[in-house]
C-alpha positions as CSV (number, residue, x, y, z in Angstrom):
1,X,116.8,111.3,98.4
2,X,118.2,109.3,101.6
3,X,114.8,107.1,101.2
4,X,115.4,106.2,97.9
5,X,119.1,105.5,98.6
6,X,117.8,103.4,101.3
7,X,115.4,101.5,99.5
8,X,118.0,100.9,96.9
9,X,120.1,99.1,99.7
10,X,117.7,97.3,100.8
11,X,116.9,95.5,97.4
12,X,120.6,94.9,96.6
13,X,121.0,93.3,100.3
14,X,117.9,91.4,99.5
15,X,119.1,90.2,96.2
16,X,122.7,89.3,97.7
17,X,120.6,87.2,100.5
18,X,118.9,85.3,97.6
19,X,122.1,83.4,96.1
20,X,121.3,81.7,99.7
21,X,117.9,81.3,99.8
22,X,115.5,81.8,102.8
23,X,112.6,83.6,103.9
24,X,111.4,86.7,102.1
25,X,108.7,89.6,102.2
26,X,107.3,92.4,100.0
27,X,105.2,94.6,102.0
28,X,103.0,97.5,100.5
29,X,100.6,99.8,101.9
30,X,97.7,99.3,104.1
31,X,95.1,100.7,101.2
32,X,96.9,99.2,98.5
33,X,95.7,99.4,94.6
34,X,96.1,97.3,91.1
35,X,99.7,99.4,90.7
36,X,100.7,98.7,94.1
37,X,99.8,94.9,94.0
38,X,101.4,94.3,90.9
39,X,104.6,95.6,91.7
40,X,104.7,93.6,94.9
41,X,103.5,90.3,92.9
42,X,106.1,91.4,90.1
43,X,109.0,91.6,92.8
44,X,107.9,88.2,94.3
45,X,107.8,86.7,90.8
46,X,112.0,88.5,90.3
47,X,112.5,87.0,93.9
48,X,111.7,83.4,93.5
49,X,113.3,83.2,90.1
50,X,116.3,84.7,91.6
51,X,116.5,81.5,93.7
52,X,115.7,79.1,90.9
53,X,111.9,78.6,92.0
54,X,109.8,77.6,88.4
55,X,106.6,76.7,90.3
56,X,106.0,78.2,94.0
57,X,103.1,76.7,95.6
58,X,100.8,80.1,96.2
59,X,98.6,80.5,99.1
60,X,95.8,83.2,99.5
61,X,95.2,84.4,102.8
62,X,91.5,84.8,103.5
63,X,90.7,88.2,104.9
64,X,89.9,87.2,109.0
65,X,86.4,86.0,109.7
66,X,86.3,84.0,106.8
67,X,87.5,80.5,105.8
68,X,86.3,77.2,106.9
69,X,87.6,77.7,110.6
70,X,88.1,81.0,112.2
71,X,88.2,80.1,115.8
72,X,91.7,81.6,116.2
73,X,93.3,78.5,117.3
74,X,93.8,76.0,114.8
75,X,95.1,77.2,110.5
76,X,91.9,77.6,108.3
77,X,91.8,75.1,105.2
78,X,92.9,77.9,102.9
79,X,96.1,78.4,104.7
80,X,97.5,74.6,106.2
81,X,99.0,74.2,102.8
82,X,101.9,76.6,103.6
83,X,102.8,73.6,106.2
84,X,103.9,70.9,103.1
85,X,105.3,73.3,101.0
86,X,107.6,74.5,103.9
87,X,108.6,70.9,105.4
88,X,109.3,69.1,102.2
89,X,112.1,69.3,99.5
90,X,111.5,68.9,96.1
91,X,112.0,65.2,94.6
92,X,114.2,65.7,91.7
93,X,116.7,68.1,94.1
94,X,115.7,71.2,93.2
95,X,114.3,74.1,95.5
96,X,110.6,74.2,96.9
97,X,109.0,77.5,97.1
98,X,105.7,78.6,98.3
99,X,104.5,82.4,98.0
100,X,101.8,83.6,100.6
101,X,99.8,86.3,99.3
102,X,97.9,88.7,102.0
103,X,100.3,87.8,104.8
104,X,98.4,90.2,106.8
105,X,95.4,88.6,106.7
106,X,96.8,85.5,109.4
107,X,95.4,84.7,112.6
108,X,97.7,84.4,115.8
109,X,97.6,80.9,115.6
110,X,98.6,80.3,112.0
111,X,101.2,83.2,112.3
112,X,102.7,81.2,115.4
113,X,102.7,77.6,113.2
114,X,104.5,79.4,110.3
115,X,106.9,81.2,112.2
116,X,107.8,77.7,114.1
117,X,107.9,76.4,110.7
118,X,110.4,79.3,109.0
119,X,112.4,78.5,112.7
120,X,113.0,74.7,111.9
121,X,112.9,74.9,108.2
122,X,115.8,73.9,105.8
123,X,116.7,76.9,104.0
124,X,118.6,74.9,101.5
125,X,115.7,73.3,100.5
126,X,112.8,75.9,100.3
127,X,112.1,79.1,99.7
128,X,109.0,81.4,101.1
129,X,108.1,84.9,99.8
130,X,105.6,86.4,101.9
131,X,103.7,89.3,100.2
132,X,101.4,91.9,103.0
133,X,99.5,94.8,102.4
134,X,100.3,96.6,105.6
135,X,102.7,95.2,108.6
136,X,103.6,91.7,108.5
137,X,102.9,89.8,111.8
138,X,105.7,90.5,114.1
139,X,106.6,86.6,114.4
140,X,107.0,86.5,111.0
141,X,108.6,89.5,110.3
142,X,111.7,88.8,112.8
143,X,112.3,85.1,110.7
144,X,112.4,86.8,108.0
145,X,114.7,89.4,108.7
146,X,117.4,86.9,109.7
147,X,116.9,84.8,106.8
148,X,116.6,87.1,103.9
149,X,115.1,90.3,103.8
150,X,111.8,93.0,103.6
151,X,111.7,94.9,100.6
152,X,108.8,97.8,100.8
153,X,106.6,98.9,97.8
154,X,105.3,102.9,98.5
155,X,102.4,104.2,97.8
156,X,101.9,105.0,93.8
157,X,100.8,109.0,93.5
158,X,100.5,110.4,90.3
159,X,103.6,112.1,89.7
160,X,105.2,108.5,90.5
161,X,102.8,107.3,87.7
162,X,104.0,110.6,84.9
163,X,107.3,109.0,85.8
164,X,106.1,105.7,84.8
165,X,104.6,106.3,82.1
166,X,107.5,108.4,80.6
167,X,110.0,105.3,81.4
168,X,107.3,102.9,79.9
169,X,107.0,104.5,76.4
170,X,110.0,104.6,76.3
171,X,110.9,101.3,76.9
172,X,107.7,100.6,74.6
173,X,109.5,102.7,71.6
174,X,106.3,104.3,71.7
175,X,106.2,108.0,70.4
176,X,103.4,109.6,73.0
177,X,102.6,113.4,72.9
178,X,102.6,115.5,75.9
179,X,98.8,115.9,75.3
180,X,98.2,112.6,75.1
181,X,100.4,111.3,78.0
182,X,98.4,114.3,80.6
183,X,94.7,112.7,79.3
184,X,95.9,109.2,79.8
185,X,97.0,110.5,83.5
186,X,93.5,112.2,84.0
187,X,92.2,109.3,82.6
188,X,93.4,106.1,84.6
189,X,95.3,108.2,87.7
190,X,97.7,106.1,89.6
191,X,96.8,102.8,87.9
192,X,99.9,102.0,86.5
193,X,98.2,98.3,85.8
194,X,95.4,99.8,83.5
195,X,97.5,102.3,82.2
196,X,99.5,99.6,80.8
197,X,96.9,97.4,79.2
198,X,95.8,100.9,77.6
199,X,99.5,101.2,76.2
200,X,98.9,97.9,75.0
201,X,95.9,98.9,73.4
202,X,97.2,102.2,71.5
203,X,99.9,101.2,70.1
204,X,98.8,98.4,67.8
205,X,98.3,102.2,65.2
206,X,102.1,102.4,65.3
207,X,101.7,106.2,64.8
208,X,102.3,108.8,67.5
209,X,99.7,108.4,70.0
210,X,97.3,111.6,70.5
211,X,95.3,113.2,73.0
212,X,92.6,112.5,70.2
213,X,93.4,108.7,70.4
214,X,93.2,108.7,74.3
215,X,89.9,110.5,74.2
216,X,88.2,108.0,71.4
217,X,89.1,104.8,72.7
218,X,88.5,105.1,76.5
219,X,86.9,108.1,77.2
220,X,84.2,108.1,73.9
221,X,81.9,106.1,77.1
222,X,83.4,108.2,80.2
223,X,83.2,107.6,83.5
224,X,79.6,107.1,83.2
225,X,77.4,107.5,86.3
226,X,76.5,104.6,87.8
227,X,73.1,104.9,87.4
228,X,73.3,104.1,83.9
229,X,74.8,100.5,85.3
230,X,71.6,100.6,87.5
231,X,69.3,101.2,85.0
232,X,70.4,98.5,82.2
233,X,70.3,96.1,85.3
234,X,67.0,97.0,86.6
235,X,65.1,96.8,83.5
236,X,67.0,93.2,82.4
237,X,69.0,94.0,79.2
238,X,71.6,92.2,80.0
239,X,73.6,92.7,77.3
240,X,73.5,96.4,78.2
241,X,74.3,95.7,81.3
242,X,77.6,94.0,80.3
243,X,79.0,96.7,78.6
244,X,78.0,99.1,80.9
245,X,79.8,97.0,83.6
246,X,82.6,96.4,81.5
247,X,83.3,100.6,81.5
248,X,82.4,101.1,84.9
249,X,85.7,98.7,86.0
250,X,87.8,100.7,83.6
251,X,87.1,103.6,86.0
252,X,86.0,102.2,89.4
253,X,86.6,99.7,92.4
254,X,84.3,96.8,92.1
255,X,83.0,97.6,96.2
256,X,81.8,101.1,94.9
257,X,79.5,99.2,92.4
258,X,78.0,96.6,95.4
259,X,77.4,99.6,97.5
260,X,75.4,101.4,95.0
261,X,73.8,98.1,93.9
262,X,72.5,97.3,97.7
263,X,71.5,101.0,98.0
264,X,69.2,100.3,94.6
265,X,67.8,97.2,96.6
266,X,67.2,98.8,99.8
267,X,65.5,101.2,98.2
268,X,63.2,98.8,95.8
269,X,62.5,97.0,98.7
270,X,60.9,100.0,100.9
271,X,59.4,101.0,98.3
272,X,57.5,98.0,97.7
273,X,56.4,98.3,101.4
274,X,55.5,102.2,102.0
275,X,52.1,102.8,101.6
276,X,52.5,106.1,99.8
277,X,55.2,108.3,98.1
278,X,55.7,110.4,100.5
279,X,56.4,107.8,103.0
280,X,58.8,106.4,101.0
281,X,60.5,109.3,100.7
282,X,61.4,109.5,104.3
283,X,61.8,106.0,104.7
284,X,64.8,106.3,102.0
285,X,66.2,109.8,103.1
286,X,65.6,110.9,99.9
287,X,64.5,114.0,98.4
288,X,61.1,113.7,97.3
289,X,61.7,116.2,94.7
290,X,64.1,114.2,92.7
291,X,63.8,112.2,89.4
292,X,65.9,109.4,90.8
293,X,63.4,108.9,93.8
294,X,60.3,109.4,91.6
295,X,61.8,106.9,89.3
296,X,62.3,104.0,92.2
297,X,58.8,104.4,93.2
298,X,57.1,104.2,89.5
299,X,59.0,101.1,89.5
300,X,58.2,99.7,92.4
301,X,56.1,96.8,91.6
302,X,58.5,95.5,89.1
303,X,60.4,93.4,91.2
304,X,59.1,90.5,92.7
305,X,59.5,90.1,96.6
306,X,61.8,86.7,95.6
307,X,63.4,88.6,93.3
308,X,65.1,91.1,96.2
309,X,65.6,88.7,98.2
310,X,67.3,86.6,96.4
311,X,69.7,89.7,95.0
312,X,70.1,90.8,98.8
313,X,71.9,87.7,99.1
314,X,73.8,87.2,96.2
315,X,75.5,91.1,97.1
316,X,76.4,89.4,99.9
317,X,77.8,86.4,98.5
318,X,80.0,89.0,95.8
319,X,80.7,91.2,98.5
320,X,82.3,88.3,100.8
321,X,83.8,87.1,97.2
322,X,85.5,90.4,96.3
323,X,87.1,90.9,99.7
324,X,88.3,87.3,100.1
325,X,89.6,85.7,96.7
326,X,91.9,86.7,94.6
327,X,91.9,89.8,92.1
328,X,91.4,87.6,88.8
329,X,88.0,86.7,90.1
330,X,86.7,89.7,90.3
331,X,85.7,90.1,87.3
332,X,83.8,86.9,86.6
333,X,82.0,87.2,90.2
334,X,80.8,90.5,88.8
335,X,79.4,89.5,85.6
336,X,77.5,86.8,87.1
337,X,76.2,88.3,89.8
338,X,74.9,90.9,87.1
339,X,73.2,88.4,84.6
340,X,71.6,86.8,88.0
341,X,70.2,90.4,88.9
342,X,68.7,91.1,85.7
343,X,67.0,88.1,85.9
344,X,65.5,88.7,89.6
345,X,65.2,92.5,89.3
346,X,63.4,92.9,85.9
């Protein structure tokens, strides 16, 4: 109780700070997912608006040992425009505001340029929200404690998202059964983001929503093993492919699907080289026994030598992709990289 209490201060001194504008932060935790991050980019979006901010300029942190220059002395290219946003006011008199997204992600020296920056700034004039997964650097943590205020987003457990999804119907005027509200939970977990876009989704009926109507919608294709993914890919249907991709992000994180995409490779790859089965076998660490391994090696001469090669580095390319852009390209990364691999792998 005292941490809620506390929390609830918190946001009221933060909101009281705003009718002054200043220097703000959201952090979240370290291993934050989609419900986490979209509260935090939901309380950013409350917080600029609060201080009359239409249009903040939003800069995406690259994750370090990335970006154009990562010598640790100079901003990368992805992050310098933070320095515009923060030095000048906007034209027609109104408030400049700039929201840096995966604060956590800076290096010493662009940490030491911004907090500099927030130090000589004109408060009157701008307005910086600073969202982090994890601590925010110190430097900027201590300007923004004596400007505005950090407001912390907790970890999202399931009984936090029975909770939400009560409150949610309700603000919906959805009629959801009890049945129906424990297979959505077993369903999507945590994810308060998907959960939503499934609320969205059942109640276009305008009937009370059932367990039965859970079930039939997003679990008539379940959590299908990955394999299934694998196979559609490996064999080239790509249309297959796509709806088989297109479940398995219902359910999954897109890094779970690259690490079982570059195992699939690996293991193309040696067996194209082993000179027998059983060599194979022990090359992979797999058990000779199974279908799965039997199935890699009848295979083997399907894919050209260019053909792994080329899908060793496009993983690469996604993998760098997913951890360093935003969320909303996820998806499209994914799809092409799949469409590209049925090509190269069939």
């Amino acid at each position: 109780m005292s941490s809620v209490l506390r929390q609830r201060h918190d946001i009221s001194y933060v909101r009281l700070c705003l009718s002054a504008m200043g220097w703000y932060a959201v952090t979240g935790p370290k291993n934050a997912g989609p419900s986490e991050r979209e509260r935090m980019f939901a309380r950013a979006a409350e917080m600029l608006a609060e201080a009359g901010v239409d249009a903040p300029t939003r800069i995406d942190v690259p994750q370090k040992g990335s970006g154009s220059s990562d010598d640790g002395a100079t901003m990368r290219d992805d992050v310098q425009g933070v320095i515009p946003a923060l030095q000048s006011g906007s034209l027609f008199g109104g408030t400049t505001g700039v929201l840096v997204v995966d604060a956590n992600h800076l290096l010493k020296a662009e940490v030491d340029t911004i907090a500099e920056l927030l130090t000589n700034a004109d408060q009157t004039q701008a307005v910086a929200v600073f969202l982090s997964m994890g601590a925010l650097p110190a430097a900027i943590r201590t300007a923004v404690k004596a400007s505005g205020g950090v407001e912390t987003i907790k970890q999202f457990n399931e009984r936090d998202a029975a909770s939400w999804l009560a409150d949610e119907s309700k603000r919906r005027g959805l009629r959801v059964d009890q049945a129906a509200r424990g297979e959505l939970l077993n369903h999507f977990g945590s994810n308060t983001s998907a959960m939503a876009r499934a609320l969205d989704q059942l109640s276009i009926s305008g009937t009370t929503i059932s367990a039965e109507d859970v079930k039939s919608r997003f679990t008539a294709r379940p959590d299908e093993p990955m394999w299934f993914l694998g196979d559609a890919i490996m064999s080239g249907d790509q249309g297959e492919a796509l709806r088989r991709l297109s479940d398995f992000l219902q359910h999954q994180h897109p890094l779970v699907l690259l690490s079982y995409l570059e195992g699939e490779v690996k293991k193309r790859s040696l067996a194209a080289i082993a000179p027998d089965y059983e060599t194979f076998a022990e090359w992979a660490g797999a058990n000779p026994n199974s279908y799965a391994t039997k199935k890699v090696w009848q295979s083997k001469n399907r894919a050209p030598a260019q053909g792994l090669a080329k899908s060793v580095r496009a993983l690469a390319k996604a993998d760098l992709t997913l951890k360093t852009q935003p969320e909303a390209t996820h998806r499209v990364t994914l799809e092409r990289l799949t469409v590209a691999m049925c090509r190269w792998m069939a």
